[in-house]
N, C-alpha and C positions, 0 to 999 in steps of 0.2 A: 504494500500500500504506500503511496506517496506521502511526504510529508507536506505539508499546503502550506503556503504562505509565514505567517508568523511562526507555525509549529517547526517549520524548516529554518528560518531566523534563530532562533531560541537554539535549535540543536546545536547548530553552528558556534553560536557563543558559546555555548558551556563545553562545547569540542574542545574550544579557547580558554575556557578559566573563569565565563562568569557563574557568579551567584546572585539570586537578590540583593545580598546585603553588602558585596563586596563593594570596598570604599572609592575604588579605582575605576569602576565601570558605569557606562552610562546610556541607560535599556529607553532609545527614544522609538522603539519598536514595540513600546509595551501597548495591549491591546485593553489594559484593565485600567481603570481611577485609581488613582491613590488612596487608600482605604483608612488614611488616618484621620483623626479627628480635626474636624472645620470648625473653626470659628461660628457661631448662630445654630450650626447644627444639632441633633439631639445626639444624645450620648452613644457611645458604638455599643451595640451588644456585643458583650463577652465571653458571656457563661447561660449556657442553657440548659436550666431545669425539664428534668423528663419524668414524666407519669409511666404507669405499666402500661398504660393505653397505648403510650406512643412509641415503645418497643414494640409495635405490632405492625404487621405494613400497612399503609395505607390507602385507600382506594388508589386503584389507579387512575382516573379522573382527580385524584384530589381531596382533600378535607373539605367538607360541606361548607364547614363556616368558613376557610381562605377564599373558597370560593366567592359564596357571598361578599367577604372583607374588599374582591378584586373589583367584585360589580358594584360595590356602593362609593368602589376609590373612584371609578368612572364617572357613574352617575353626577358625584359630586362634582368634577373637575369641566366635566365634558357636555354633562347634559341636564343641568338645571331648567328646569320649564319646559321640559320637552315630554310627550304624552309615552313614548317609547320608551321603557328604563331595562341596561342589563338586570340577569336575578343572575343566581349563583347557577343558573342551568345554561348561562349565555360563557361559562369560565372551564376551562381543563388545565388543571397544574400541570405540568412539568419539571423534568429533574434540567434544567438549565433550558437557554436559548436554542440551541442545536438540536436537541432533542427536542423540542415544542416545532419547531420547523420541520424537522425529519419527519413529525406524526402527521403536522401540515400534507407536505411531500406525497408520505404513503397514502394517504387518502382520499389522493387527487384522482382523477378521470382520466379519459384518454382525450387529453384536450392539448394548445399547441401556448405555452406559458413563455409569458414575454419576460424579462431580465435585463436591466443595467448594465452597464461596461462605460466604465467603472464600477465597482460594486463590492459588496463583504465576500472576502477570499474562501467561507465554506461554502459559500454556494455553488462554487465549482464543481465540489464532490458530493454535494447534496443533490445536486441535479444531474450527476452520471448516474447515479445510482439507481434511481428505479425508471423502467422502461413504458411506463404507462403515459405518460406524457412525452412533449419533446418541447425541447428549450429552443426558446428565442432569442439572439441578443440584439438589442437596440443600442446602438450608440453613442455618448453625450456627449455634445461637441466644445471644447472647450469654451471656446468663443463666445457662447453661451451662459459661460459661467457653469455649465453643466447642467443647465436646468433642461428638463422637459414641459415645455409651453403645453396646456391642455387640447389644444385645435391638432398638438403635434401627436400628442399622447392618443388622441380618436382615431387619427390615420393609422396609427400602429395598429389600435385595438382591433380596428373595422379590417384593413389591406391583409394584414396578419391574420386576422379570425381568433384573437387569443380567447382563452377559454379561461384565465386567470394572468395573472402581473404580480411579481413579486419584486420588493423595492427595502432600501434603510431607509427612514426617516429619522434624527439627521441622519446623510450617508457617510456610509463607513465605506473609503476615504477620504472624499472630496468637501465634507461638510457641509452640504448641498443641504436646505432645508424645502419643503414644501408645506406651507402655513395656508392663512386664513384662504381667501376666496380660490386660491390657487388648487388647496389641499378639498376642498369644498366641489369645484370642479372634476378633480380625478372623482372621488367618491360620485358624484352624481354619474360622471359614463361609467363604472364600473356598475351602477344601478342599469341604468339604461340599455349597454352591452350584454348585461349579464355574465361579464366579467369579471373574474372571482380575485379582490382587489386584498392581495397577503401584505401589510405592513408591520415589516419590522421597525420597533419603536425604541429599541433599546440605550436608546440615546438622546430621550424625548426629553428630561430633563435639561439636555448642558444645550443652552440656544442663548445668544446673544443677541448684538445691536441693541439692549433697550427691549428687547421683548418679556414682556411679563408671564408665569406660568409654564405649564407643558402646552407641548403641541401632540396631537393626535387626531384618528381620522374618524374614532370616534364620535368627535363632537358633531360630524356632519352626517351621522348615521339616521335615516328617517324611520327605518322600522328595523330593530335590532333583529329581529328574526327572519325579515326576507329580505334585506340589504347582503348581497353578498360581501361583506367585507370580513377580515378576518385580521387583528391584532394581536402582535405578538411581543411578549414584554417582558419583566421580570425585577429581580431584586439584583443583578447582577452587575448593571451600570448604573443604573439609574438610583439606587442608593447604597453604591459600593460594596458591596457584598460580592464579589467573584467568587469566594470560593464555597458558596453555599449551593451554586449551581441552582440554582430553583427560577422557574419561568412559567408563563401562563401563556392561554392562547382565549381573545374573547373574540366570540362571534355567534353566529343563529346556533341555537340551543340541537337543532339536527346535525350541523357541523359539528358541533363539540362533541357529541355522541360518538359521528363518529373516528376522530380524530382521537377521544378514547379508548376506541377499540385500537386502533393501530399500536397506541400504548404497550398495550394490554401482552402484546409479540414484543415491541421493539424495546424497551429501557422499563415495564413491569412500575413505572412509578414515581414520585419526589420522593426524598428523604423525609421521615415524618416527625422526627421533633424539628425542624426546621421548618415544616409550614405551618406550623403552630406557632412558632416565634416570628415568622416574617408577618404574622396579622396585625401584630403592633406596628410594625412599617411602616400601614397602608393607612392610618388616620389622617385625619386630613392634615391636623397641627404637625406631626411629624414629617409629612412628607413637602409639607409649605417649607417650613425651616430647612428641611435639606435640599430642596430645589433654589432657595435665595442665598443659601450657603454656595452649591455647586455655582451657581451665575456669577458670587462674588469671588473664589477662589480661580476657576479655570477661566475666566474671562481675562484675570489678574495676569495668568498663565500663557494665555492664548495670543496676548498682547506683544510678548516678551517673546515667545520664540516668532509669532512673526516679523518682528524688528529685526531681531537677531538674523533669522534666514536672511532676510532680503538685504542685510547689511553682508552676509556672506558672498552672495551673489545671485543667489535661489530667485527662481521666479516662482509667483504665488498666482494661479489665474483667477482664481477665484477663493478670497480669504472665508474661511470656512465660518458661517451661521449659525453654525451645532457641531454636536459631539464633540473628540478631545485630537482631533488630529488637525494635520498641516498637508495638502497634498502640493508637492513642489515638483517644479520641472527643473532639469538640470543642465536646459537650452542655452543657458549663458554663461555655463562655467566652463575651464580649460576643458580641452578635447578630451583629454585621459581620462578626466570625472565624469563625463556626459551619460554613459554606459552603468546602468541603476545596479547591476551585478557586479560592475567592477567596483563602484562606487562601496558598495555593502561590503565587499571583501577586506579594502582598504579602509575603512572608519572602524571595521572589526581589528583591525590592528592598534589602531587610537583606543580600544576598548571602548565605542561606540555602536550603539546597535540601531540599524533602520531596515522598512523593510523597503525592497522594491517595487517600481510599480505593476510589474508584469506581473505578480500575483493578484492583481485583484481586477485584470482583465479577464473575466467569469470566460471558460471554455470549455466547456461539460464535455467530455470524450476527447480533447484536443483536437477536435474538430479543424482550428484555424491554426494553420500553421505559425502563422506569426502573430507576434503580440503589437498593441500600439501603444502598450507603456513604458519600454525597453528605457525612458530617458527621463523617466519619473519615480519622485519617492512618498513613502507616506511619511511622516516624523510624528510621534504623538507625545502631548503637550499631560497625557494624563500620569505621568508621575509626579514629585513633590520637587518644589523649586528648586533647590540642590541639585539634584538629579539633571535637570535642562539646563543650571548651568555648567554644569562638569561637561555635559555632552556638547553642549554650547561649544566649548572652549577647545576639544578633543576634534569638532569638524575646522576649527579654526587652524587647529596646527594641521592638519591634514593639507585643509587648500592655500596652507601658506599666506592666511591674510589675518 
């Protein structure tokens, strides 16, 4: 089996000599938040008390009540005065993001699924994997900023015939955001098409410019049960928790069903004293405070390595909205750097770590022989200040400025 993307980064380092904690190296390839404690935020859970109850497995669909806890975190956020409300029959837990996706995957049709390029690097092998659908890729033109215009987004859906669209919002790596009337738009042709609209949301918290709150495609949802949409989320990014692995999937209560079954084969379930503990998560107070915390700390962050790159020489086409990355082109640096493999090799000698961008051009079967991000990197701004500037400093003696 291949290593993808970061997992193939990561190996590479520790080939070299990293660790987490090692004081010399500097991981701007990290795909996680820094998980210590923010400034406004609520305190980290540490220690989790467990019942006999929760030594037992638990449904695989989920704990009744996180469920419910995921459809009232919406309600509240997403759809206040609206006649339509998720219940806990609209939610399926998951043991993380990948595995909420895979169930997604497995329980598709034989329909023809549209896909980003650029885009998050497992969905590459998420979508070799089962044969019941076939993958699309659409491509987002820089120039653009990377966005998809909705008039542009109908021509895919309609020309293409998709039968579903799967996307990050923000995108993981270009920090592409799609918000109010924009995001409003897609969901209304995903109604209209009948096109089954999969939003990864994993990243809905970290969004800038001035934007207040989360974003999601929730809020534009008209009837929770026959809107095809489907949201995918978790405690993962969006309130620093990686290694609890735990995610959910909200959409029509016959979707969840069966999205459960596929469970039921593929990962049997979440971890069960931890969806017990992530239900305090999803209050509304706790999850306010750690969304105005995240906006105040990685904004801080986000600021800093963009000055930094473009001070190096990096070009930025589009400074990213959301999430915790940078996606750079390496079009204006000496010849020898331009090359996102060679570039990676040589910053891993600095003890710096980035990924390329040729992994996150999505190529399910390696269909396409060549990639078009051969001369781009992602750099992610989601470790702790120290950390970005170590690596700061480490691509500086690299390109000698």
């Amino acid at each position: 089996m291949p290593r993808t993307g970061v997992i193939h980064v990561m190996h590479r380092a520790r080939a070299l000599g990293f660790t987490p904690d090692h004081p010399e190296w500097a991981n701007l390839g990290q795909g996680a938040p820094s998980t210590a404690e923010l400034p406004g935020a609520a305190p980290r859970i540490e220690r989790i008390a467990c019942d006999t109850w929760d030594l037992e497995y638990a449904p695989v669909v989920g704990r009744r009540d996180l469920r419910q806890k995921v459809a009232e975190f919406y309600n509240h956020f997403h759809r206040q005065g609206k006649a339509s409300q998720y219940t806990w029959r609209n939610v399926c837990i998951a043991p993380g993001g990948r595995a909420a996706l895979t169930r997604v995957a497995a329980a598709l049709g034989n329909v023809n699924l549209g896909h980003f390029i650029p885009d998050y690097t497992a969905y590459e092998e998420l979508l070799s994997v089962f044969r019941s659908f076939t993958s699309i890729p659409i491509l987002l033109d820089p120039k653009s900023g990377y966005r998809m215009a909705p008039s542009d987004l109908e021509r895919e859906i309609v020309c293409r015939g998709l039968g579903a669209l799967l996307a990050s919002n923000p995108c993981n790596p270009t920090g592409r955001l799609v918000a109010g009337e924009e995001l409003a738009q897609w969901v209304a042709l995903s109604r209209r098409h009948d096109c089954a609209l999969i939003m990864d949301e994993f990243y809905a918290h970290y969004v800038y410019g001035g934007r207040e709150g989360r974003v999601s495609a929730a809020e534009f949802v008209e009837d929770v049960d026959r809107d095809p949409v489907l949201v995918v989320d978790g405690v993962t990014k969006n309130w620093r928790y990686p290694g609890w692995r735990l995610g959910w999937i909200l959409g029509p209560a016959e979707v969840v069903e069966a999205v459960a079954s596929a469970g039921s084969f593929l990962d049997g379930g979440a971890n069960h004293p931890l969806q017990r503990a992530a239900a305090d998560l999803l209050s509304p107070e706790v999850a306010e405070r750690e969304m105005a915390a995240i906006r105040a700390e990685f904004g801080r962050k986000r600021e800093y390595l963009l000055r930094a790159l473009q001070g190096l020489g990096f070009v930025v086409e589009a400074a990213p909205e959301g999430a915790f990355y940078v996606w750079a082109s390496l079009e204006a640096l000496p010849a020898k750097f331009r090359d996102a493999m060679v570039f990676f090799e040589r910053a891993l000698e600095e003890k710096v770590i980035v990924v390329p961008g040729q992994f996150f051009d999505v190529n399910p079967g390696k269909r396409r022989p060549h990639s078009c991000y051969r001369d781009h990197l992602r750099l992610s701004f989601g470790p702790d200040m120290e950390v970005l500037e170590r690596g700061v400093a480490g691509l500086s003696r690299m390109l000698g400025r």
